[in-house]
N, C-alpha and C positions, 0 to 999 in steps of 0.2 A: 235571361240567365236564370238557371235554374238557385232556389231556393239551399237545398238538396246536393249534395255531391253524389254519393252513392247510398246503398244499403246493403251491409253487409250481415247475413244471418242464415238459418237455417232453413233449407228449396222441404218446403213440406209438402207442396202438391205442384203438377203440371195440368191446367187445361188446356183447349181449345187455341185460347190467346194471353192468359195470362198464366201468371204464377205466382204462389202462395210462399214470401221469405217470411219466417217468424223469428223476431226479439223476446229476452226473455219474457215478457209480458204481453207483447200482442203482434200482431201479425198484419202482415201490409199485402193487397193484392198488386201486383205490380204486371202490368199490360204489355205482351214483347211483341218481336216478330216472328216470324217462322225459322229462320232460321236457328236464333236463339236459342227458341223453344227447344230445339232439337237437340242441341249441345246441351241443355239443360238438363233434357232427358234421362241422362245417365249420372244425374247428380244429386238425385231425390233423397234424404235423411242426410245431406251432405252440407257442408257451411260453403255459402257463396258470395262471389262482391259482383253486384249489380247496379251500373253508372243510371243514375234517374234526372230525370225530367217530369214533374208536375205540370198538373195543369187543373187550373181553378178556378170555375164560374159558377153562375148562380147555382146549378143544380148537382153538381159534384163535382168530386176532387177527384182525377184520375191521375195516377204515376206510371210513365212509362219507363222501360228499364232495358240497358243495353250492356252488353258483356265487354264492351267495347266504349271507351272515352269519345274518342273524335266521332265515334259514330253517335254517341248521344248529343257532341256537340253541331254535328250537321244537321242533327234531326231537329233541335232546338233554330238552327236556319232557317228550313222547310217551313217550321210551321211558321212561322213568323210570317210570310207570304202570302199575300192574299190571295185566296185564292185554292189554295194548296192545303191545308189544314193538318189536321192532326194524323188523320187516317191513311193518307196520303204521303206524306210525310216519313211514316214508319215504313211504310210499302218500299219507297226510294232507297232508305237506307238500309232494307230488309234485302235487297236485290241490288245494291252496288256498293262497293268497299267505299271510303270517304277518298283513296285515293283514285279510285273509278272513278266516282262524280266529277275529283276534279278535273280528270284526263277529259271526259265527256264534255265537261266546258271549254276548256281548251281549245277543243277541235270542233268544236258549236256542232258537236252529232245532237243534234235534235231525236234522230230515229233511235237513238238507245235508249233515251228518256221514254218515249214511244210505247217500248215494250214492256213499261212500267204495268202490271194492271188499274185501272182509275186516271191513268195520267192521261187526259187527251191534249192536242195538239195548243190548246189555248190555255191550259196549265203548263206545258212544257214551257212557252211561250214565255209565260209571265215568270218561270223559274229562272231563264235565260236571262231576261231583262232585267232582273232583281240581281242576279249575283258577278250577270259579268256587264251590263249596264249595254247590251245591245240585244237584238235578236238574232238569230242565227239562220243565215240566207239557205233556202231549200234546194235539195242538189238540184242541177239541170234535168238528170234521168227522170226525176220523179216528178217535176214539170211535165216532161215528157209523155210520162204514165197517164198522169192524171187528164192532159190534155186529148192524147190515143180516146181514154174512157170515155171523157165528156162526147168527143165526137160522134161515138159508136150511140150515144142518146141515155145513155147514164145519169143518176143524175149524183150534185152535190153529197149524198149522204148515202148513197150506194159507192160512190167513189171513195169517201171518207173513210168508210166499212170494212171496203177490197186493199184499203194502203194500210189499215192496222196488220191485215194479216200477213198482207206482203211484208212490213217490217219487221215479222213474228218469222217470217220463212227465210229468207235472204240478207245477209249480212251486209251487202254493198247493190248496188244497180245496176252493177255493169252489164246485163248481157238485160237491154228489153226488152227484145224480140222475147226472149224468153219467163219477163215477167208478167208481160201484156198477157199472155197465153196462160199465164200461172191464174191472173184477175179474170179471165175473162169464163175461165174451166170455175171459179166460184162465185162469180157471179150470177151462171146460169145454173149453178146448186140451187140459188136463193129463188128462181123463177116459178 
């Protein structure tokens, strides 16, 4: 639990990743996401409320900041997780509403988590088990997939490689015939 509610004050600069609110007397950098950032964009000399999340160890104090409550309170989930962290954490809630995540849990789609950038399949993993207290069984198609690969003399991490991007291109598995042929056309890009 955060320290911190929000921060409400004046958006005096946009970077890269954070952004500059200033109180009458000093100024606080505060670390978003992309999205954020972007809604932000357009509110520069403007007074804003921004829901924060600290974070405090030995070598500095970082505050992270969301335009959004439940989203700063998911993020405060995330990181809690081992495993998951900070960076990661914002990336989740940067790219799925709090009510996405929860749909995503619900229905154990591992593969949405997936197209997280940073999230591999051993964080997804341990996200699963941490919030709904199971893992989430791998569809059959993608058994399938991965089994097709190994055969053809694949190995483990060419396989691993070829399923990121298949979950980046395809929303469901149903047609293999035609994702085998999707892995097999970037596979032999990487030869």
């Amino acid at each position: 639990m955060s320290l911190f509610h929000f921060i409400e004050g004046k958006l005096d600069k946009i970077y890269d990743k954070f952004v500059i609110v200033s109180l009458d007397f000093f100024s606080f950098r505060v670390i978003c996401g992309e999205k954020d950032l972007s809604f932000l964009s357009n509110n520069v000399g403007q007074k804003v409320k921004i829901y924060i999340s600290e974070s405090i160890d030995k070598e500095e104090i970082k505050i992270f900041g969301f335009l959004d409550e439940n989203k700063r309170d998911l993020f405060e989930d995330l990181k809690r997780i081992k495993g998951v962290g900070e960076k990661i954490a914002l990336r989740i809630v940067d790219y799925f509403s709090p009510e996405e995540f929860k749909e995503i849990l619900e229905s154990e789609d591992i593969n949405a988590l997936l197209k997280v950038p940073g999230v591999g399949k051993k964080v997804a993993q341990k996200i699963f088990l941490e919030k709904n207290g199971l893992l989430p069984k791998e569809k059959k198609e993608e058994g399938t997939i991965r089994k097709a690969l190994y055969n053809l003399g694949y190995s483990k991490e060419e396989v691993d490689e070829v399923m990121k991007e298949i979950r980046k291109e395809f929303k469901d598995f149903e047609n293999v015939e035609e994702i085998i042929k999707f892995a097999l056309q970037r596979l032999s890009k990487e030869l």
